[in-house]
N, C-alpha and C positions, 0 to 999 in steps of 0.2 A: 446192200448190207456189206458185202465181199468190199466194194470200192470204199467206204467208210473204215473200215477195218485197213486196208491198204493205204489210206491216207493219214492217219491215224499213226498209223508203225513207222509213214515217213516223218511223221512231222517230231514224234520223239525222238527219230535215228538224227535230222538235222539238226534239234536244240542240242542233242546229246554232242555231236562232232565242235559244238560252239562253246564246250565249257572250259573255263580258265584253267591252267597249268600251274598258277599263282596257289596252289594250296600249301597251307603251312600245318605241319604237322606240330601238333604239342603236346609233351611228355608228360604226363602227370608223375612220374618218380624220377627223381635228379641224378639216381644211379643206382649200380647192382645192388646195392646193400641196404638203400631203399624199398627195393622193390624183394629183396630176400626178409627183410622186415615185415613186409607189408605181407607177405607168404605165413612167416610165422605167426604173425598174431592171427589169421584165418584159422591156420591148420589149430590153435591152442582154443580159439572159441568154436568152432566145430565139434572137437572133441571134446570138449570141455561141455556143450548142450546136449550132447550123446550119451555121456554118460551120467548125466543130470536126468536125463531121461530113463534111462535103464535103473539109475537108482530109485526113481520115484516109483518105475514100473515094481520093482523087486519088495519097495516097501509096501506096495499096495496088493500084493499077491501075498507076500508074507501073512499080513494083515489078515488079508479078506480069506486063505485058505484056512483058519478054523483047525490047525494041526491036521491036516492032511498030506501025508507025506512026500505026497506025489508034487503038489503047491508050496511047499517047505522048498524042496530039492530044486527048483525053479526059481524061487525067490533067492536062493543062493547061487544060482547061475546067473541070473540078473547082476546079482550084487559085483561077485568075478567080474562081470563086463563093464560094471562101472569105474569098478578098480584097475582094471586095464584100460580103458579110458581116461582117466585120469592119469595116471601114468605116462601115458603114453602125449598127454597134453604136454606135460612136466618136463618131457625127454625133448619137445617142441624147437624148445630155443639150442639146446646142442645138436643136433639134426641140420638146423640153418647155419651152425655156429660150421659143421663141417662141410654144410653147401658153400659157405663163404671162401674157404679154405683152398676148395677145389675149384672154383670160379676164381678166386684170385681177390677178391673184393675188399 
């Protein structure tokens, strides 16, 4: 079993030493400002489904608490988080606009 197992690690370690140098490597973004692009509209739909989510959670606690104060004051802290989420989506592109700035881009 031991000699299978030692023959075995050879015979990957020699295919391994026999693989080509020929790789090409390819960019999928054509440069910074692509690729600072491609950041912001992440970080804008991230946040953007986050606080999509906390809004829906906020109206559905609102809803479903029946005026109980404790489920009110909740549902209003939900809401804050989606407003700052959003917010914070909106601020997205000047964020990138001063990563570009400082990267040079």
């Amino acid at each position: 079993m031991v000699l299978i197992v030692e023959l075995a690690i050879l015979a990957l370690l020699a295919s391994a030493s026999a693989a080509h140098a020929d790789t090409m490597v390819v960019a999928l973004a054509d440069s910074v400002t692509t690729v600072l692009n491609n950041v912001r509209n992440w970080i804008m739909g991230i946040l953007a489904g986050l606080a999509t989510v906390f809004l829906s959670i906020g109206g559905v606690r609102y809803v479903m608490g029946g005026g109980d104060p404790g489920e009110v004051e909740k549902a209003k802290t939900a809401f804050k988080s989606a407003g700052w989420g959003y917010g914070l989506a909106a601020l997205a592109p000047l964020v990138v606009e001063i990563l570009k700035g400082i990267v040079g881009a």
